[in-house]
N, C-alpha and C positions, 0 to 999 in steps of 0.2 A: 717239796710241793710248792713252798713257794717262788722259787725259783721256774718254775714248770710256769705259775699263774703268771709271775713278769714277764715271761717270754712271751705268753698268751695274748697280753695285753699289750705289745709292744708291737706283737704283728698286727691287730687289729688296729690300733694307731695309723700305722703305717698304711695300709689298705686304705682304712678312713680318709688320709691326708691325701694319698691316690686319688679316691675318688672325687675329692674334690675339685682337687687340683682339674682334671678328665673333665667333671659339670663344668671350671668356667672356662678353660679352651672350650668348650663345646658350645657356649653361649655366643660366640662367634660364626656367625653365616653370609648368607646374602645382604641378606638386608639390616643387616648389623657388625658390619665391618669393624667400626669403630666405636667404644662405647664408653659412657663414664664408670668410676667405680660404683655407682649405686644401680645404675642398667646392669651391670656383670651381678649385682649382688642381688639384685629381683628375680634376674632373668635365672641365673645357680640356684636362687632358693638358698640362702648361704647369709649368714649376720653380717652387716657390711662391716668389724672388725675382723671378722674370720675374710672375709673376703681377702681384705686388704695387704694381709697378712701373705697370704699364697699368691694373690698380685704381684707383689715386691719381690717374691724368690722367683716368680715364672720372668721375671721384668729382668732382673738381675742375669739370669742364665740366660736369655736371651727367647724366650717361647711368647712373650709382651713385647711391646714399647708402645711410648706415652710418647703424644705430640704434643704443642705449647698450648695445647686447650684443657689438656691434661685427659686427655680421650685416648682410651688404651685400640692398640692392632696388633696381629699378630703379628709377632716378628721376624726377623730375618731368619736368626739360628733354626726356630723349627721350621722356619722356608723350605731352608738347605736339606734338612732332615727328612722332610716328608719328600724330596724329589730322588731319594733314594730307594721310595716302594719299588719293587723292584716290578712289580706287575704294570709302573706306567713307567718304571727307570728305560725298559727294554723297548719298550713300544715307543714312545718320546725316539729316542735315537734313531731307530730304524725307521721311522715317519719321518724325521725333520727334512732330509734332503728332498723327499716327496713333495711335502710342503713349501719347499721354497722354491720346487722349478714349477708347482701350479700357482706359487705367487707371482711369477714371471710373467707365467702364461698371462695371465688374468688381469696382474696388478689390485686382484681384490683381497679382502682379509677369510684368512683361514683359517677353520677351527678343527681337534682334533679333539671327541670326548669320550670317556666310559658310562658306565654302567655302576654304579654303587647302590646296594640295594634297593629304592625305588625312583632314584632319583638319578640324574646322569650330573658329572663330574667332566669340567674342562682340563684337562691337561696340557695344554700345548695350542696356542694360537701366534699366526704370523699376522699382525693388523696395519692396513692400510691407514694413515692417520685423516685421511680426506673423506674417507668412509664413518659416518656417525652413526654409530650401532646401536645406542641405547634407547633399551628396552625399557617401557612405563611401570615393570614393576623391579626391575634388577640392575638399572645403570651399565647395561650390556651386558654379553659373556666374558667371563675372568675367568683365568687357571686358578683353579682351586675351589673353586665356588661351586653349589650345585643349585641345580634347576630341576624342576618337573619336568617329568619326561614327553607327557605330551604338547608340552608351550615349543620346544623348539624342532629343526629338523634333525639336527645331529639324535636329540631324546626320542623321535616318531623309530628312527630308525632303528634303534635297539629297544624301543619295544614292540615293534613286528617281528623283531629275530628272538625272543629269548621266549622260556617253554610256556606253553598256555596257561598252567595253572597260576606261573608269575603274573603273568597277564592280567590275570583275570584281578588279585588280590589287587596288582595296581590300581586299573579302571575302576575297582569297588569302594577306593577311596576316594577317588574324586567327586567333587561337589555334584549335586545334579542339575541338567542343563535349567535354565533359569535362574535369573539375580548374579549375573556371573559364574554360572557353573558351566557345564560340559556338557554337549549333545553327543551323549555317548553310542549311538548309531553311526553318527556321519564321521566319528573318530573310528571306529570298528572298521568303516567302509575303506576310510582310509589308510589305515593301516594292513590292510589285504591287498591295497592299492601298491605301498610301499613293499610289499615282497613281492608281488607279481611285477613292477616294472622297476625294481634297483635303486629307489632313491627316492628320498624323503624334501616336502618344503614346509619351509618356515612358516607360521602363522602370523596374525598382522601384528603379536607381542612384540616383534622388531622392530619395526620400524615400518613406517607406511610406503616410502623409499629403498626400500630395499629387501631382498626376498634370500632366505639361506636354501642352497641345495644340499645334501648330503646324502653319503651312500656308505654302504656297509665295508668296516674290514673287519678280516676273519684271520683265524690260526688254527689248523686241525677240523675245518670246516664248521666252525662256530663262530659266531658275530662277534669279537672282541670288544669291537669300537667303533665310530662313526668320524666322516669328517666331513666336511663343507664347507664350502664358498660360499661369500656373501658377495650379490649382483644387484645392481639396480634391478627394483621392479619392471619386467617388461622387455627385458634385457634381450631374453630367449632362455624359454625352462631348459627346454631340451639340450642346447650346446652347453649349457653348464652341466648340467645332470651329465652329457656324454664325458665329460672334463673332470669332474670327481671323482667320477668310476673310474677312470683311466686311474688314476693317481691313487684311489683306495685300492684299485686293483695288485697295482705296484708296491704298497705298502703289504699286501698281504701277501706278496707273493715272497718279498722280505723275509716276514716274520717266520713264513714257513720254512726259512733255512735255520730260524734259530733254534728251532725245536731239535 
């Protein structure tokens, strides 16, 4: 029996130290790329000794690292790691050539994103470095980072395509319009806007210079993922919007052989 109770309590440890480990990766996002040990140890909910503790083994393995400010970021090794999901391993590679002959085309910067439960996830971007993208609340779009789905074009676009009742849960979380909320109408409208004519734009979160287009790719006739160009304001919606579709067209038409 007592052998039975060590075991018991050995995996409950275990899980424990999991879990933690899981809260303070997870205290890392958009607008906390980088943090002190006592930010990780607020934001986890976690004794900054316990903190520090699983710090140093996520730092050592390589899922951390510390710059000379002593401000932790995620590190390379789980870089690597995470570009193995295999649901953006697949899509990444069969998008990239798409993406570099519409960077041609263009010379503008390109993004490719998903869908992660309410929020949309960059995976894959080609950036023009002449092009200044940052956005007033996120220092632009980054692979890996996630955004609200209504702030960009790539995010309008997959939430016009995915099922109502998602929908609905989403729009029911955001703020309501007034003091920086959401006119949740003129978002409705547009979004019927974006399935009726194939492509989504940026909102002025971007940049006041510059405007994203994006359009739908799909696999088995479902919206997988979105991608966009970014154009000066004023550019011409339309010949960019006809130039995304082209290119998300071709990505999708890809993916349908990998299946």
């Amino acid at each position: 029996m007592d052998e039975l109770a060590g075991e018991g309590h050995r995996k409950v440890t275990l899980l424990r130290a999991v879990d933690r480990s899981l809260s303070i990766i997870g205290t890392f996002d958009d607008g906390h790329a980088r943090q002190t040990l006592s930010e990780i140890s607020r934001r986890a909910g976690l004794p900054v000794s316990t903190t520090y503790r699983i710090v140093e083994r996520l730092r050592v393995w390589g899922a951390l690292e510390r710059d000379e400010e002593r401000r932790y970021h995620i590190g390379l090794r789980l870089w690597e790691v995470a570009t193995l999901a295999p649901r953006s391993m697949t899509l990444q590679r069969v998008a990239h050539p798409f993406m570099i002959d519409l960077y041609k085309i263009t010379s503008c910067s390109i993004h490719l994103a998903i869908r992660e439960g309410h929020e949309t996830v960059f995976i894959e971007r080609i950036e023009n470095p002449r092009q200044i993208l940052s956005t007033r609340a996120s220092g632009g779009p980054r692979v890996g980072f996630r955004h609200p789905m209504h702030t960009t074009a790539v995010g309008k676009v997959l939430l016009a395509h995915i099922e109502d009742g998602v929908r609905e849960e989403i729009l029911a979380d955001l703020p309501a319009d007034g003091d920086g909320g959401v006119d949740l109408p003129t978002l409705r409208h547009e979004l019927v806007n974006v399935r009726r004519q194939g492509y989504a734009l940026s909102g002025p979160d971007l940049s006041p210079d510059y405007m994203a287009v994006a359009a739908p790719v799909t696999a088995g006739g479902v919206v997988i993922a979105a991608l966009s160009v970014i154009v000066r304001s004023g550019a011409g919606e339309q010949g960019a919007a006809d130039l995304v579709r082209v290119a998300a067209g071709g990505i999708s038409r890809a993916m349908k052989q990998q299946v």
